[in-house]
PDB file of N, CA, C and O in Angstrom, chain B, residues numbered from 101:
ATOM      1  N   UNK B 101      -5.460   5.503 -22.097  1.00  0.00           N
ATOM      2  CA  UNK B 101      -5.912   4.906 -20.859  1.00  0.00           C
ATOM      3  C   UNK B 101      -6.231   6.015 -19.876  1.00  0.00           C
ATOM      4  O   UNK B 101      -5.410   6.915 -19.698  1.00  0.00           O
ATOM      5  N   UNK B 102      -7.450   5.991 -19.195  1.00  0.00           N
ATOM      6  CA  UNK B 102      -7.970   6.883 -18.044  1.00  0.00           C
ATOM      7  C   UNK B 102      -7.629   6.436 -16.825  1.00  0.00           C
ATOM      8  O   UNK B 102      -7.844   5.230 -16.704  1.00  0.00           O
ATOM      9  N   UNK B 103      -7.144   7.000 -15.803  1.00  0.00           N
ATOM     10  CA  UNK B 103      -6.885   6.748 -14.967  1.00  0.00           C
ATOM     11  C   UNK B 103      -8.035   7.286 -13.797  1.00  0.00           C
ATOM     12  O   UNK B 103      -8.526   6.573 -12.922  1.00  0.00           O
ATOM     13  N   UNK B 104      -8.288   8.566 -14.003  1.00  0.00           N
ATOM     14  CA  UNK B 104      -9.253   8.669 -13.152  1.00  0.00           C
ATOM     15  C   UNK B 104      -8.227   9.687 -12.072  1.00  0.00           C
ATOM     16  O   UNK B 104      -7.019   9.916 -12.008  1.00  0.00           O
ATOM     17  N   UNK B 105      -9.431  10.123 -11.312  1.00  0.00           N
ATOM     18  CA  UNK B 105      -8.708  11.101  -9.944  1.00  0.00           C
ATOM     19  C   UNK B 105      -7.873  10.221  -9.340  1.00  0.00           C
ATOM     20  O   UNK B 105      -8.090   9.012  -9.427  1.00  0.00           O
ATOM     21  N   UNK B 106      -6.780  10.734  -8.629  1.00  0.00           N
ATOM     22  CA  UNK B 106      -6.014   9.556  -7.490  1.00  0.00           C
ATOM     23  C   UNK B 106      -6.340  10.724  -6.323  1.00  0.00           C
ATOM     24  O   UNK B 106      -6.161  11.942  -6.342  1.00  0.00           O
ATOM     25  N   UNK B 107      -6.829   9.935  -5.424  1.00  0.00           N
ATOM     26  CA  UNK B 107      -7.361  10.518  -4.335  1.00  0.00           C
ATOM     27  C   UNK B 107      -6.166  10.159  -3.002  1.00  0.00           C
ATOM     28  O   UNK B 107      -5.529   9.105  -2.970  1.00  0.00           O
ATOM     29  N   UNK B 108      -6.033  11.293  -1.930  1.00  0.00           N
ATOM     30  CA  UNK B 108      -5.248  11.599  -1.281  1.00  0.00           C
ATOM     31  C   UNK B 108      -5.000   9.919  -0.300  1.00  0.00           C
ATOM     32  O   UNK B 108      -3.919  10.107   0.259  1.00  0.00           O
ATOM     33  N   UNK B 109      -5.416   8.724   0.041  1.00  0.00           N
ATOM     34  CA  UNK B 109      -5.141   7.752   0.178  1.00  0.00           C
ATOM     35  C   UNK B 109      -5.088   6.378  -0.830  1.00  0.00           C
ATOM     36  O   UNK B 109      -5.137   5.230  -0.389  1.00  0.00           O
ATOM     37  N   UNK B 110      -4.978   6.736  -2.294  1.00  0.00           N
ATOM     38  CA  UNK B 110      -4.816   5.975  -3.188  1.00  0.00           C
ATOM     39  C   UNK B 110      -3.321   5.629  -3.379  1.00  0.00           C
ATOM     40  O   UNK B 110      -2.403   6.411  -3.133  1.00  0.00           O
ATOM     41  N   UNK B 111      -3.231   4.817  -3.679  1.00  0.00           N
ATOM     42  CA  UNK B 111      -1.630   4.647  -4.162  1.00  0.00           C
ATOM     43  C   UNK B 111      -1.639   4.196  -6.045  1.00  0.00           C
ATOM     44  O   UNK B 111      -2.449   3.489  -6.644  1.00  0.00           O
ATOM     45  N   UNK B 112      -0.388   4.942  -6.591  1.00  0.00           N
ATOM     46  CA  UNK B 112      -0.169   4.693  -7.876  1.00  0.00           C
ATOM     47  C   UNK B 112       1.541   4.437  -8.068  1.00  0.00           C
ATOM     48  O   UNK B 112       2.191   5.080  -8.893  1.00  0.00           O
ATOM     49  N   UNK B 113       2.194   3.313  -7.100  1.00  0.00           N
ATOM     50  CA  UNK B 113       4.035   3.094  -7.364  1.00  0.00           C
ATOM     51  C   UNK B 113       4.455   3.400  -9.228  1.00  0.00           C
ATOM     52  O   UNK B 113       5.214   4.193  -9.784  1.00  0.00           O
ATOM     53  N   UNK B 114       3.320   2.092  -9.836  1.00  0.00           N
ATOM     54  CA  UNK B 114       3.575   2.094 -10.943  1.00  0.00           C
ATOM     55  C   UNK B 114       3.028   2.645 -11.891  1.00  0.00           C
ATOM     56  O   UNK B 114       3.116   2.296 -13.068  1.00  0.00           O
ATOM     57  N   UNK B 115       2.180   3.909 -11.289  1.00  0.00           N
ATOM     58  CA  UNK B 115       1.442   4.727 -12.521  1.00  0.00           C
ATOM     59  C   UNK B 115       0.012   4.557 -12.305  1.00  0.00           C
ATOM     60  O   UNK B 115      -0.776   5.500 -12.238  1.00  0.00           O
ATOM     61  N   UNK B 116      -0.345   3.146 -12.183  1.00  0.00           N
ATOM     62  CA  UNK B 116      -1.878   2.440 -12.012  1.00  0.00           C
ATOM     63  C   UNK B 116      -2.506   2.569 -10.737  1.00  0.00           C
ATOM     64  O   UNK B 116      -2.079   1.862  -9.823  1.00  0.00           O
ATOM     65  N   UNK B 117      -3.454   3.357 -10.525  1.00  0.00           N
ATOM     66  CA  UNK B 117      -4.366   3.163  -9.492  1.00  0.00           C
ATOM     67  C   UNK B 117      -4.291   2.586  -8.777  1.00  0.00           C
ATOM     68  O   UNK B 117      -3.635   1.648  -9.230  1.00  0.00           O
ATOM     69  N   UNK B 118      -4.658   2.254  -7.125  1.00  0.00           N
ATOM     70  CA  UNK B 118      -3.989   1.252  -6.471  1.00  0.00           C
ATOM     71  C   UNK B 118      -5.380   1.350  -5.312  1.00  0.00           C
ATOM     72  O   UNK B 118      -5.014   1.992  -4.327  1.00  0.00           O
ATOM     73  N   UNK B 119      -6.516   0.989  -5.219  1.00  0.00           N
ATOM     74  CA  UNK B 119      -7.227   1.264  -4.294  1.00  0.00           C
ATOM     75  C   UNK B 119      -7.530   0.177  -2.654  1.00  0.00           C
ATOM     76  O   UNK B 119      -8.118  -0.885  -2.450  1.00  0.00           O
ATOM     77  N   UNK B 120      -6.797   1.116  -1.810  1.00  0.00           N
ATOM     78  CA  UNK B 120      -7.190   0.722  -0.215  1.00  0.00           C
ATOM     79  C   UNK B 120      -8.255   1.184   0.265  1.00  0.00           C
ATOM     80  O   UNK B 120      -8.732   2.319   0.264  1.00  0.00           O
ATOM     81  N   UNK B 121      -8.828  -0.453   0.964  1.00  0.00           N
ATOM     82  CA  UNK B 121      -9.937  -0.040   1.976  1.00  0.00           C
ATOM     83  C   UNK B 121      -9.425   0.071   3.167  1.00  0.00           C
ATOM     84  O   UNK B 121      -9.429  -0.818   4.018  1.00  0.00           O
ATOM     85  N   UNK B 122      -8.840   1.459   3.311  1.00  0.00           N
ATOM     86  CA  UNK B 122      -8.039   1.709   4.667  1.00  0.00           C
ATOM     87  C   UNK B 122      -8.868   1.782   5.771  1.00  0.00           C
ATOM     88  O   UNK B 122      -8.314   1.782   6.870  1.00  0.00           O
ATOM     89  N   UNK B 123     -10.263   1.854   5.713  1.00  0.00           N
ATOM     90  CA  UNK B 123     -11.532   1.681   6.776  1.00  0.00           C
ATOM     91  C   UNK B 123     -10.985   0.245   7.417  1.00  0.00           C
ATOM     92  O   UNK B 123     -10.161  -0.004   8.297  1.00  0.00           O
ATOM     93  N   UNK B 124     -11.624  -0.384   6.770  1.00  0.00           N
ATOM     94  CA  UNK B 124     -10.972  -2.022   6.871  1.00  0.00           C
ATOM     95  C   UNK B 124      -9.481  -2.360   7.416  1.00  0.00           C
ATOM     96  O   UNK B 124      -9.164  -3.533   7.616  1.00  0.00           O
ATOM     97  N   UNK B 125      -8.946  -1.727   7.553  1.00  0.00           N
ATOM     98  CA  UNK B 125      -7.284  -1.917   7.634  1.00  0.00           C
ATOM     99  C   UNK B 125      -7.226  -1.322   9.246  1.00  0.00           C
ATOM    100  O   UNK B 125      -6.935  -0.184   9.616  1.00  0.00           O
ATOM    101  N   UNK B 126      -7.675  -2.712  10.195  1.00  0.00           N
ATOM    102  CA  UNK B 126      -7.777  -2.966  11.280  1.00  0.00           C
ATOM    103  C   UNK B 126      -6.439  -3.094  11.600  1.00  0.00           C
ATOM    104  O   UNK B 126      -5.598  -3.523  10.810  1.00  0.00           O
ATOM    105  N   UNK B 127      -6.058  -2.490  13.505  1.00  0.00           N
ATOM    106  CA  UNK B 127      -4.386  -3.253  13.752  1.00  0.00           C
ATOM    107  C   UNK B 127      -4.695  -4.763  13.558  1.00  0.00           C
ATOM    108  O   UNK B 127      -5.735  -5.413  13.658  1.00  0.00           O
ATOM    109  N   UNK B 128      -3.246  -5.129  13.204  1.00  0.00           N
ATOM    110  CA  UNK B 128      -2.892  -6.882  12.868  1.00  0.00           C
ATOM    111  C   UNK B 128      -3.606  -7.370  11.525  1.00  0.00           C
ATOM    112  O   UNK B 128      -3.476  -8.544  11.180  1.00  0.00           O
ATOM    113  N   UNK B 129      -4.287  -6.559  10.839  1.00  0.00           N
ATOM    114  CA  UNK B 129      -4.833  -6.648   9.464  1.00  0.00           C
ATOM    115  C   UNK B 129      -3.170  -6.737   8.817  1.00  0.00           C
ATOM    116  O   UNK B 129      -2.113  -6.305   9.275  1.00  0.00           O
ATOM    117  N   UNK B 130      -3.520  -7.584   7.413  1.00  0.00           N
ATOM    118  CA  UNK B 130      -2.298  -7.355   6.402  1.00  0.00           C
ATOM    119  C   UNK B 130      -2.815  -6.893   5.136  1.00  0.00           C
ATOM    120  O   UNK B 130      -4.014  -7.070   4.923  1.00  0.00           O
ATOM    121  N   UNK B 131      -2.395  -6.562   4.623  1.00  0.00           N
ATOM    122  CA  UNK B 131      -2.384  -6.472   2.883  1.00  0.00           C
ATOM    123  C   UNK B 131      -1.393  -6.390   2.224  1.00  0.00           C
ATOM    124  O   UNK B 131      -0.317  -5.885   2.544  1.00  0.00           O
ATOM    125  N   UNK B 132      -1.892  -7.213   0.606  1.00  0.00           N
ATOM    126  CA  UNK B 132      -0.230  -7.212  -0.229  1.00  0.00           C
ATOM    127  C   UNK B 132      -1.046  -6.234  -1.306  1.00  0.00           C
ATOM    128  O   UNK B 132      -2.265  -6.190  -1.473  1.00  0.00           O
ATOM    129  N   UNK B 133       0.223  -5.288  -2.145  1.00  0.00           N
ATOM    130  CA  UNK B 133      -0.068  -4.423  -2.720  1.00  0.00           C
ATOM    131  C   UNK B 133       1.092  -5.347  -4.105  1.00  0.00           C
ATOM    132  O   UNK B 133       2.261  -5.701  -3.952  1.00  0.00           O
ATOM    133  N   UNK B 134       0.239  -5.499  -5.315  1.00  0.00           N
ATOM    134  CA  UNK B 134       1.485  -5.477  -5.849  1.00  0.00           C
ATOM    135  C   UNK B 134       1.962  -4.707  -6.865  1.00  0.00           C
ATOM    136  O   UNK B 134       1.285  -3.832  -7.404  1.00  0.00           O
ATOM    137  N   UNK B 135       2.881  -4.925  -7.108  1.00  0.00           N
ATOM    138  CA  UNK B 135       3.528  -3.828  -7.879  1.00  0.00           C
ATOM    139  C   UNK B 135       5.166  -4.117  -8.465  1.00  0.00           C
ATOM    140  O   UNK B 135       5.824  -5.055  -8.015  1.00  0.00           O
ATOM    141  N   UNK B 136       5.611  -3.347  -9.332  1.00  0.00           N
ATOM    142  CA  UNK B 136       7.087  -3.369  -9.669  1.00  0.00           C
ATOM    143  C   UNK B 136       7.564  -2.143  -8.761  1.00  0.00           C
ATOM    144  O   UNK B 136       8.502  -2.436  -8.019  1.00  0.00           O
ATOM    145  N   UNK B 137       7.215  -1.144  -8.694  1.00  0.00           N
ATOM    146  CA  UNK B 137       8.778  -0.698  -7.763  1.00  0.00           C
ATOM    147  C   UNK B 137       7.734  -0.284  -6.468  1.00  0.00           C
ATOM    148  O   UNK B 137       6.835   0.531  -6.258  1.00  0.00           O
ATOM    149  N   UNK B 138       8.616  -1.647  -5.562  1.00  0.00           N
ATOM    150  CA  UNK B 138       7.975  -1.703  -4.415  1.00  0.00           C
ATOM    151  C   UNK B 138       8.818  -0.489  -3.232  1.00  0.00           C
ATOM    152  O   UNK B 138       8.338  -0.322  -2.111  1.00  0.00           O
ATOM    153  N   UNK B 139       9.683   0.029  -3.539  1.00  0.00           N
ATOM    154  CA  UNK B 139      10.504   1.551  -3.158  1.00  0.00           C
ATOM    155  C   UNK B 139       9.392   2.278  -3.042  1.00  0.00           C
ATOM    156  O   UNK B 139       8.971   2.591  -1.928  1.00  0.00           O
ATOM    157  N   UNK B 140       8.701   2.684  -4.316  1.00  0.00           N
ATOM    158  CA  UNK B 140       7.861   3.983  -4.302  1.00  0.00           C
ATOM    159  C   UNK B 140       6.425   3.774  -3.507  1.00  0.00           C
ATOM    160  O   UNK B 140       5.580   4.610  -3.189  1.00  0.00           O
ATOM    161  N   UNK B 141       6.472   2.246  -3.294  1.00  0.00           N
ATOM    162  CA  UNK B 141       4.860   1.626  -2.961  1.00  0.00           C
ATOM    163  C   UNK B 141       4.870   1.981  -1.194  1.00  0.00           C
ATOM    164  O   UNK B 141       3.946   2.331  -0.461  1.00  0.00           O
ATOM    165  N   UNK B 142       6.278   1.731  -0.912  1.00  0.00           N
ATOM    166  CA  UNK B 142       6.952   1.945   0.545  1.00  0.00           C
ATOM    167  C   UNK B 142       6.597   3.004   1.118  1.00  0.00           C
ATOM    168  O   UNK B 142       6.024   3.184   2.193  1.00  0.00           O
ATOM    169  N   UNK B 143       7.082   3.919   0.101  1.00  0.00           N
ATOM    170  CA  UNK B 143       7.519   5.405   0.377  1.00  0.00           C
ATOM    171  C   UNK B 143       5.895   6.057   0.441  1.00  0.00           C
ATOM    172  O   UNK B 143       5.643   6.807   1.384  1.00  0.00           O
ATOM    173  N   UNK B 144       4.990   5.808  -0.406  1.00  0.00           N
ATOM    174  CA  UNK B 144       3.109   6.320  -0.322  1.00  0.00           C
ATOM    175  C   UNK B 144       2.438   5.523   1.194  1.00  0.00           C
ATOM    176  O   UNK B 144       1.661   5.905   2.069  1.00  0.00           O
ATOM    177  N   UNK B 145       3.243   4.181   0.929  1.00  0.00           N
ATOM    178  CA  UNK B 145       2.135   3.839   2.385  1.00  0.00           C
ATOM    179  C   UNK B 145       2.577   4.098   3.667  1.00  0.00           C
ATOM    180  O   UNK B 145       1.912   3.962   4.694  1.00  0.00           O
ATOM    181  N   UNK B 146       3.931   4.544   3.560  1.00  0.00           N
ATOM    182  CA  UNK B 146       4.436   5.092   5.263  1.00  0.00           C
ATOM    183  C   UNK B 146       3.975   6.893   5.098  1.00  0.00           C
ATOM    184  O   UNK B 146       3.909   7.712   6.015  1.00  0.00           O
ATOM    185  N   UNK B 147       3.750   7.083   3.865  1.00  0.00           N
ATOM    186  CA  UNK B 147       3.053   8.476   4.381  1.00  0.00           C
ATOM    187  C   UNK B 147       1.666   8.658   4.568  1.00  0.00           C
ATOM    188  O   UNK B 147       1.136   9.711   4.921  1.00  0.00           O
ATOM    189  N   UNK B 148       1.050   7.501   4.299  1.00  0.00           N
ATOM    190  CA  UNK B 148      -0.392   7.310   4.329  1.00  0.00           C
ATOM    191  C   UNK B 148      -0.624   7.007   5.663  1.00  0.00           C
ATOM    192  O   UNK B 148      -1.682   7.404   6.151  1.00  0.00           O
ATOM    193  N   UNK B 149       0.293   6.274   6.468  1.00  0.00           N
ATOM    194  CA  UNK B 149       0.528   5.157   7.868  1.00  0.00           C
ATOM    195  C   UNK B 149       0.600   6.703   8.545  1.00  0.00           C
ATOM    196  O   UNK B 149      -0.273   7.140   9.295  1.00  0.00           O
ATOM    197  N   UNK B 150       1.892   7.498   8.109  1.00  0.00           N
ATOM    198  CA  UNK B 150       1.995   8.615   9.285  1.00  0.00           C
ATOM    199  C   UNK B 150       1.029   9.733   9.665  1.00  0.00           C
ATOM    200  O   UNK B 150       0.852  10.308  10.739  1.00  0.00           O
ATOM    201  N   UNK B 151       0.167   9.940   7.864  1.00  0.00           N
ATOM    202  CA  UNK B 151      -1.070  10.713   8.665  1.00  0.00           C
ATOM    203  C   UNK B 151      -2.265  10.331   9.367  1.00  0.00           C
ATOM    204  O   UNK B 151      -3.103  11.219   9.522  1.00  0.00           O
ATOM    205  N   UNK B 152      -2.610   8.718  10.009  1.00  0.00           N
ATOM    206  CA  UNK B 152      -3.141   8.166  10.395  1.00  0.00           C
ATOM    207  C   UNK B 152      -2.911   7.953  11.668  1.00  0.00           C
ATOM    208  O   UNK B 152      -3.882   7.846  12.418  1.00  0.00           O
ATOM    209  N   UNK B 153      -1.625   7.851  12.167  1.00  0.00           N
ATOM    210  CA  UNK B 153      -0.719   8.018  13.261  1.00  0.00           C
ATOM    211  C   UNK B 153      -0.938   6.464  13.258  1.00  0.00           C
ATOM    212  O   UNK B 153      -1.301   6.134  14.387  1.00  0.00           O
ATOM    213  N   UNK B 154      -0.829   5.060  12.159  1.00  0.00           N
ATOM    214  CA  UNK B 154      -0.450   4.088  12.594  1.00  0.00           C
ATOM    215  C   UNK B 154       0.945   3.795  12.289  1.00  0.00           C
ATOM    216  O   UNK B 154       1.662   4.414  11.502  1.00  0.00           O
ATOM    217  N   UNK B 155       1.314   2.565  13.152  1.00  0.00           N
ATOM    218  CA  UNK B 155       2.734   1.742  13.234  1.00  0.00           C
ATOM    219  C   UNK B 155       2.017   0.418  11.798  1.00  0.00           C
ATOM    220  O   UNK B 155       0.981  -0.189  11.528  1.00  0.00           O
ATOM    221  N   UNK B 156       3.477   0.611  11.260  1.00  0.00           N
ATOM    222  CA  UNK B 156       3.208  -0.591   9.853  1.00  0.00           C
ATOM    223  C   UNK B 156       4.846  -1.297  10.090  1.00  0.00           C
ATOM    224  O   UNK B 156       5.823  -0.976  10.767  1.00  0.00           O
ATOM    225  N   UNK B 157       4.567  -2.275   9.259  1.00  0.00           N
ATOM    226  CA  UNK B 157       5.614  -3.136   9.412  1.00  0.00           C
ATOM    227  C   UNK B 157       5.220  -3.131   7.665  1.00  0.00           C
ATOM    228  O   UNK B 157       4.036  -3.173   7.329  1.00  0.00           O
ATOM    229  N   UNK B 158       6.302  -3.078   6.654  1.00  0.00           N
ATOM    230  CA  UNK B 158       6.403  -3.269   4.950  1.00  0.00           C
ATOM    231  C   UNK B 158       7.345  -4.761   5.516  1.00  0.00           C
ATOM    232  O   UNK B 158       7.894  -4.998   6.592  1.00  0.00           O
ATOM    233  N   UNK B 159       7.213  -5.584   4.221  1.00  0.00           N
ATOM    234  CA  UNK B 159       8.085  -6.375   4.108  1.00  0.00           C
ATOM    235  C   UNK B 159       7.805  -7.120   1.831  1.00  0.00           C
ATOM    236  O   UNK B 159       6.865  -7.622   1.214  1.00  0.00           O
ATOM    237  N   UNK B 160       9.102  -6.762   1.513  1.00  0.00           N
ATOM    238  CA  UNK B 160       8.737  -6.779  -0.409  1.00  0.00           C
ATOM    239  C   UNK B 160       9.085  -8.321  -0.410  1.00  0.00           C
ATOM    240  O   UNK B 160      10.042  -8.988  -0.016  1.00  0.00           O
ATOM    241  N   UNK B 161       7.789  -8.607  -1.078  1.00  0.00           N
ATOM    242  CA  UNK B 161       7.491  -9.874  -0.976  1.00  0.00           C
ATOM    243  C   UNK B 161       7.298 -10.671  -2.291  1.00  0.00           C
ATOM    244  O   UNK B 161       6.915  -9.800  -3.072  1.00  0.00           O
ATOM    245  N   UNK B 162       7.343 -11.689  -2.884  1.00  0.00           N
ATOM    246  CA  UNK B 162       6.941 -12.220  -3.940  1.00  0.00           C
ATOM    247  C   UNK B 162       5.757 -13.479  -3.373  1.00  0.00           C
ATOM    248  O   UNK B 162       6.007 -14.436  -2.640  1.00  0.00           O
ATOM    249  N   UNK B 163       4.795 -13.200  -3.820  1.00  0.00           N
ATOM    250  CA  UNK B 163       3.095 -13.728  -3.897  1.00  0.00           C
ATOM    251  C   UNK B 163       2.615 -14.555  -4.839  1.00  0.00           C
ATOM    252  O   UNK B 163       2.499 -13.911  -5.882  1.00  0.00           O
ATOM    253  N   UNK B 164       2.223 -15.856  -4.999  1.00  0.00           N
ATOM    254  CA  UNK B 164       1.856 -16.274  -5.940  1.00  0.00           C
ATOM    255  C   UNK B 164       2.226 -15.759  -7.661  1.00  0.00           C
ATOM    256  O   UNK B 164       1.452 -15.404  -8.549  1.00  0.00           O
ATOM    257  N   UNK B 165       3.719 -15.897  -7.659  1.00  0.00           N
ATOM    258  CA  UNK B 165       4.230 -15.582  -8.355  1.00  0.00           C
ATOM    259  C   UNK B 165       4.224 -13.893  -8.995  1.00  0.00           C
ATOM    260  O   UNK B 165       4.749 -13.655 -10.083  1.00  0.00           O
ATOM    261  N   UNK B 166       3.453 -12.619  -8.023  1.00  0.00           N
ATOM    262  CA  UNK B 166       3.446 -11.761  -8.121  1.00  0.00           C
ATOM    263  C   UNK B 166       4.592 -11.285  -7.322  1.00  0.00           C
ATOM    264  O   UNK B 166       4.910 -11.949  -6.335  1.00  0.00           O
ATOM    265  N   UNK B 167       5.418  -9.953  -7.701  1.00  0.00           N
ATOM    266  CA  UNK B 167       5.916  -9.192  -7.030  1.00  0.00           C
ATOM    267  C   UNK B 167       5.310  -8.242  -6.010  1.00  0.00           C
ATOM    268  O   UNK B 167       4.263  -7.803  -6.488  1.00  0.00           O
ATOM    269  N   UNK B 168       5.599  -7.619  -4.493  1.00  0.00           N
ATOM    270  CA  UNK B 168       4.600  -6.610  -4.245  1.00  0.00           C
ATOM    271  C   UNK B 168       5.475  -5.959  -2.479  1.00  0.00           C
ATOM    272  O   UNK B 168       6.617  -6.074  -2.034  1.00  0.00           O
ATOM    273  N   UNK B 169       4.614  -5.514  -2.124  1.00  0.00           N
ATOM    274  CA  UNK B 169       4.663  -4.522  -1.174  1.00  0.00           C
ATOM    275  C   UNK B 169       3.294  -5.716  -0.084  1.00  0.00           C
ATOM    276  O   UNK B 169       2.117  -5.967  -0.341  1.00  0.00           O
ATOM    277  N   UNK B 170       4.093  -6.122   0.978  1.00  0.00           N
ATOM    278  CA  UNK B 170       2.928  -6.768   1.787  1.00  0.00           C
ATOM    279  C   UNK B 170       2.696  -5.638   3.178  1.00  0.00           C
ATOM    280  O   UNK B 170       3.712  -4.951   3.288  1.00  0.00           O
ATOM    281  N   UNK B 171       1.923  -5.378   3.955  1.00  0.00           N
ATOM    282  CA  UNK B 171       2.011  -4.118   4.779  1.00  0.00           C
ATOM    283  C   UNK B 171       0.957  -4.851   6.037  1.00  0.00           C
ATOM    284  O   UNK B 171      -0.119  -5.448   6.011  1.00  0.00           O
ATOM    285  N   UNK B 172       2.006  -4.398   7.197  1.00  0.00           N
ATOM    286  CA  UNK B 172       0.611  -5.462   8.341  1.00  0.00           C
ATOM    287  C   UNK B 172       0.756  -3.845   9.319  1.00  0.00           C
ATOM    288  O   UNK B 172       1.738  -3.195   9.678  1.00  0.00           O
ATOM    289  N   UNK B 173      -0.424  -3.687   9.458  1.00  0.00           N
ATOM    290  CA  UNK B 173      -1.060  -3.156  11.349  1.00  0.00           C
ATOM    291  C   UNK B 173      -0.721  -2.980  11.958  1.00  0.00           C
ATOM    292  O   UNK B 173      -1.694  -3.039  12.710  1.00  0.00           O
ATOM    293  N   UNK B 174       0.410  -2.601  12.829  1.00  0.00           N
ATOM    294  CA  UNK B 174       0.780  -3.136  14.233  1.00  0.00           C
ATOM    295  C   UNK B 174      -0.184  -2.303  15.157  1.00  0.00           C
ATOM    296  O   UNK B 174      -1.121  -2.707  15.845  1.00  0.00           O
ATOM    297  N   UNK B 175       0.302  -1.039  14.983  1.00  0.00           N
ATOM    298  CA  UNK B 175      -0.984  -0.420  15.820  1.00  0.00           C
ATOM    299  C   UNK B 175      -2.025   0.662  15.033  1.00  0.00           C
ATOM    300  O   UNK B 175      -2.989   1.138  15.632  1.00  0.00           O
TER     301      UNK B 175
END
């Protein structure tokens, strides 16, 4: 399996590619990310949040029967 480059705002918790349209990711925007270890999914998007200088709110969520990482905007 190819994975391909992971580029410096991609996320990979579980190994797999994980692509944000962080353009799009307006304050009060949400997105669910899902994934099994929603720890490591935490830990990429508050460092993604801090070089952006936004405020996020995580909350690990279960989704239409998916597990995941949901992440909202604040500022």
């Amino acid at each position: 399996m190819k994975q391909g480059v992971l580029k410096i705002d991609d996320l990979d918790p579980d190994g797999v590619r994980i692509i944000v349209d962080w353009i799009q990711f307006d304050s009060g925007a949400s997105v669910f990310i899902p994934c099994i270890n929603t720890e490591q999914a935490k830990k990429q998007v508050e460092v993604i949040a801090k070089r952006k200088n936004w405020v996020i709110k995580t909350q690990i969520r279960v989704e239409t029967d998916c597990l995941g990482l949901r992440i909202w905007r604040v500022t």
